[in-house]
C-alpha positions as CSV (number, residue, x, y, z in Angstrom):
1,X,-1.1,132.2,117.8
2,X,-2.8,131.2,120.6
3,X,-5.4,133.6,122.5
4,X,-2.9,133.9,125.6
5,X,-0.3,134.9,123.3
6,X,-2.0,137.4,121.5
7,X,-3.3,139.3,125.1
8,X,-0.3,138.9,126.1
9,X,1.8,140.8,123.6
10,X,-0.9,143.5,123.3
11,X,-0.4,143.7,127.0
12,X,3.5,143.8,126.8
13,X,3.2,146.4,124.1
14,X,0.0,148.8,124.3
15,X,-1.0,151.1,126.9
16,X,-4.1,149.8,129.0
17,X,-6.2,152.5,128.4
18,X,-6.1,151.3,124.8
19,X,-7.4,147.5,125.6
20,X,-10.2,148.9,128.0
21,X,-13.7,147.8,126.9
22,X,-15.3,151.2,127.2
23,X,-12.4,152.8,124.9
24,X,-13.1,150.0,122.1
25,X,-16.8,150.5,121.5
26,X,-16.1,153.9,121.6
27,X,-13.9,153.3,118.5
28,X,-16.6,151.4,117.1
29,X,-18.8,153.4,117.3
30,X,-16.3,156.3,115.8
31,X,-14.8,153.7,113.2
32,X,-19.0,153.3,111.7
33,X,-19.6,156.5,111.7
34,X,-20.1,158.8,108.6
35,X,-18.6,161.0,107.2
36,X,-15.5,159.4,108.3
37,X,-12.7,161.4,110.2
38,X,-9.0,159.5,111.0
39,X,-8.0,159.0,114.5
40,X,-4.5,159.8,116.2
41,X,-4.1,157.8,119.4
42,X,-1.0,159.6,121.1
43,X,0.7,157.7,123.9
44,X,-0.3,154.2,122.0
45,X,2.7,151.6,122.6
46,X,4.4,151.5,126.4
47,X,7.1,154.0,126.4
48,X,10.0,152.1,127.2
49,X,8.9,149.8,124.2
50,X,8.6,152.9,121.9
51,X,11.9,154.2,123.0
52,X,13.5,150.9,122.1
53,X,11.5,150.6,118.9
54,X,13.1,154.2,117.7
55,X,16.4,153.2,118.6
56,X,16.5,150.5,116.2
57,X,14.4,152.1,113.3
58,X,17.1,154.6,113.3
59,X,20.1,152.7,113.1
60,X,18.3,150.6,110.3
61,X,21.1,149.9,107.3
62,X,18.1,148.7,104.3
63,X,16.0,151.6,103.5
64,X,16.1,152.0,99.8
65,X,14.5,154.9,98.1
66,X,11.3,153.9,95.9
67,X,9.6,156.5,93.6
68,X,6.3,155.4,91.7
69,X,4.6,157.5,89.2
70,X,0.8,157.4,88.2
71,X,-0.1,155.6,85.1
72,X,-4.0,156.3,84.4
73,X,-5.4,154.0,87.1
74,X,-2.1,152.0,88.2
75,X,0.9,153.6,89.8
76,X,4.6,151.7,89.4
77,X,7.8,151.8,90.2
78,X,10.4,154.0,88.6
79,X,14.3,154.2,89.0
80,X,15.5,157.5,88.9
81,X,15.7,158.5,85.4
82,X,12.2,158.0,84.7
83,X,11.2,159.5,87.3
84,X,13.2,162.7,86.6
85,X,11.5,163.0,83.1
86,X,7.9,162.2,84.8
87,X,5.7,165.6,85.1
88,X,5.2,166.2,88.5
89,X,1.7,166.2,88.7
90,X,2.2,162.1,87.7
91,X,4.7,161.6,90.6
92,X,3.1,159.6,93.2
93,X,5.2,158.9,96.2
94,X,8.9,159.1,96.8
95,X,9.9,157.6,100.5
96,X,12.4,155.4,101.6
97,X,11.2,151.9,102.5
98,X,13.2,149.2,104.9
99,X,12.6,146.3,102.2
100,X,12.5,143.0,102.1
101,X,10.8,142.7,104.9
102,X,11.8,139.3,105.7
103,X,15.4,140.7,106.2
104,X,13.8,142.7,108.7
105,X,11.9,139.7,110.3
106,X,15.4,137.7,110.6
107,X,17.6,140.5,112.1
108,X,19.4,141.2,108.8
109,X,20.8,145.6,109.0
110,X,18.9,145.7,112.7
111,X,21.7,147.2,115.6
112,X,22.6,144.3,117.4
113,X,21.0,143.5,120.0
114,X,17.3,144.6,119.0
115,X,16.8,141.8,117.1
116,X,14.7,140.3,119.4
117,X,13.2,143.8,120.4
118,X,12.0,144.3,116.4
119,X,10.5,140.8,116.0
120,X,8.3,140.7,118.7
121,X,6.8,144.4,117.6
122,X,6.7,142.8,114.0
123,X,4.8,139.8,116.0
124,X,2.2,142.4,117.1
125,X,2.1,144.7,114.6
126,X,1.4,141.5,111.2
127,X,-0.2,139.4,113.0
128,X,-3.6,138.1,115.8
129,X,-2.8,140.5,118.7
130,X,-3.5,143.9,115.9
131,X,-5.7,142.4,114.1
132,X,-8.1,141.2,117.1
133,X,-7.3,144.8,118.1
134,X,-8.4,146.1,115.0
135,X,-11.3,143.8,114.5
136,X,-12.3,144.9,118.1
137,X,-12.1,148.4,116.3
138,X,-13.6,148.2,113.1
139,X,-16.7,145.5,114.2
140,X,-15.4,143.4,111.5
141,X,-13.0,139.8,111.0
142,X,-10.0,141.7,109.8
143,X,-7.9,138.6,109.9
144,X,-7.3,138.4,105.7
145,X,-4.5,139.9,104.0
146,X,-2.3,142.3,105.4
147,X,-0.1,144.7,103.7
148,X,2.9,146.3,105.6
149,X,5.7,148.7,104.9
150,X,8.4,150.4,107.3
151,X,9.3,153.7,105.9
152,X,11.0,156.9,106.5
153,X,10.2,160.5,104.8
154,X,14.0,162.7,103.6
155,X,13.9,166.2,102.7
156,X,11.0,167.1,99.3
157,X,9.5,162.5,100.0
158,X,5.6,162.7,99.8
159,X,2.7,160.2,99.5
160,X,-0.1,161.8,96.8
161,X,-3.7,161.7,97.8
162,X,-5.3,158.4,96.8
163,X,-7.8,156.1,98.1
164,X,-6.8,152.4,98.8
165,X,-10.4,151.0,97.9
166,X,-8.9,148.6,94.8
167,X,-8.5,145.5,97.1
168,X,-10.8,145.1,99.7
169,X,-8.9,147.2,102.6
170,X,-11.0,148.3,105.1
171,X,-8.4,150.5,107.8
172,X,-5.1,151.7,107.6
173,X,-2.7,152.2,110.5
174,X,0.3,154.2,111.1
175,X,2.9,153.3,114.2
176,X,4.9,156.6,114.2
177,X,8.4,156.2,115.7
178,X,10.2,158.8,114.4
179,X,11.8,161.5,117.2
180,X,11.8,163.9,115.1
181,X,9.0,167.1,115.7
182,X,6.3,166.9,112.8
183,X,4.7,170.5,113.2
184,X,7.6,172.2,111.3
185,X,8.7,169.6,109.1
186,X,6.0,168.3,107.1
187,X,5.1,164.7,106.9
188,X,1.6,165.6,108.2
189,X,-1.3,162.5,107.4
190,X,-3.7,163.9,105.2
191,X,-7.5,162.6,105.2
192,X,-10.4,163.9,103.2
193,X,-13.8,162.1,104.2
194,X,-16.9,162.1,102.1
195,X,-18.2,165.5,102.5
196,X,-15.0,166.7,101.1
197,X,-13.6,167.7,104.8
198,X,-10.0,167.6,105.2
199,X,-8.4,166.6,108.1
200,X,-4.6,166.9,109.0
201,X,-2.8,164.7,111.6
202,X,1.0,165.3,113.3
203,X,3.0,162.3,112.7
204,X,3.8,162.8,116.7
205,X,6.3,160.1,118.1
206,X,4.8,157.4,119.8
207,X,1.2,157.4,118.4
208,X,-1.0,155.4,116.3
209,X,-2.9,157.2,113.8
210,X,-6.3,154.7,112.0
211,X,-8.4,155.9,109.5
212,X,-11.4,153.9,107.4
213,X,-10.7,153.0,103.8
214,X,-13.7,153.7,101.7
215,X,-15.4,154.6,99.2
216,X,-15.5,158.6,99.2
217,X,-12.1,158.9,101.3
218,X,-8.7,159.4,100.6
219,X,-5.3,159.9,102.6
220,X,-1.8,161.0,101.4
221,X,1.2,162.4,103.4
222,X,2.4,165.9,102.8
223,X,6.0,166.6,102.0
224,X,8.6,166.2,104.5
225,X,10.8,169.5,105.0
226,X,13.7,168.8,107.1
227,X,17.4,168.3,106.0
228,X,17.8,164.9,108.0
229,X,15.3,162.1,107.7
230,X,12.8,161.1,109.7
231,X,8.9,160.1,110.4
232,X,10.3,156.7,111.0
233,X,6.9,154.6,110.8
234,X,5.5,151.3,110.3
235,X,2.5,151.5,107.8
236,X,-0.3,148.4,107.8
237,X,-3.3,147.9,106.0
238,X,-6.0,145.6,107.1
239,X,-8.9,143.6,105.4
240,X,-11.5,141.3,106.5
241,X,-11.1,137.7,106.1
């Protein structure tokens, strides 16, 4: 993608006071700093653009639930059996995930007419324009892999604490675009840095929470509450080239 492109969608997408030079080396200089702490910028994508975005998350038709226990080390997928007979203390994460992706990417179970809406956020999100953001952020080339997930939290879905730091991740970033009010229904973003500190972040609509992925940290996502599902969020996980 060309480097007109890539300004241009961070332009069409993110608020300007998130693109200013002055706010970016501040981030540097936060993203470097130790211990670590996570970061919840509220307000991050153009309202009208996060509006739309929640629109269509919600009227999604391919979120599956996926439930992976704890095997020493590893963690796996289970169907729903297994995971029923797992002890709780090895059941790692239960959420519902809009998968495959690439069904996503072509419009397949996106409302009509935000087809167009979803692939240009998917644009941003996976690809140059976030990751020069990111790099901008981090001080680093974070144009290698990428690892992404949509996902949504139902009544009793959690995310365990763990650490990310088993292939070369440097930052994660959450795009919350779920309506629904966090601060009584779970679904909080846990963070624990290297002096043990633990830090708790509202999945609040329209922000975008980044943390560091290192040695010494760990995140997980405390249980979601509510009745009706929610926390409607697009997960990515960045690593330098």
């Amino acid at each position: 993608m060309k480097k007109s492109m890539e300004s241009e969608l961070l332009r069409q997408w993110i608020e300007p006071k998130y693109l200013a030079r002055p706010f970016l080396r501040e981030m540097q200089s936060w993203f470097v700093r130790r211990p670590g702490t996570p970061r919840l910028l509220k307000g991050f994508l153009r309202p009208e653009r996060a509006e739309a975005l929640a629109d269509c998350l919600a009227g999604v038709t391919l979120w599956q639930r996926v439930r992976c226990v704890r095997d020493g080390e590893t963690t796996r997928e289970v169907t729903d059996g297994e995971w029923e007979r797992t002890p709780p203390e090895q059941r790692f994460s239960d959420t519902d995930i809009a998968r495959p992706l690439k069904r996503l990417w072509e419009g397949q179970g996106v409302p009509a007419g935000a087809e167009g809406l979803l692939k240009s956020f998917l644009l941003l999100a996976l690809g140059p324009p976030m990751q020069s953001w990111v790099s901008r952020v981090v001080g680093v080339d974070v144009s290698g892999k990428i690892t992404c997930e949509v996902a949504r939290y139902g009544r009793g879905q959690f995310l365990r604490e763990h650490s990310d730091t088993h292939d070369s991740r440097i930052a994660g970033a959450n795009f919350y675009l779920g309506r629904a009010p966090g601060i009584t229904r779970g679904g909080k973003l846990g963070f624990r840095n290297e002096q043990g500190e633990v830090f708790l972040l509202e999945a609040e609509f329209n922000s975008l929470s980044i943390f560091p992925v290192r040695v010494g940290c760990s995140h997980w996502v405390t249980e979601w509450v509510d009745e009706q599902a929610g926390r409607e969020l697009v997960s990515v996980s960045y690593r330098p080239q």
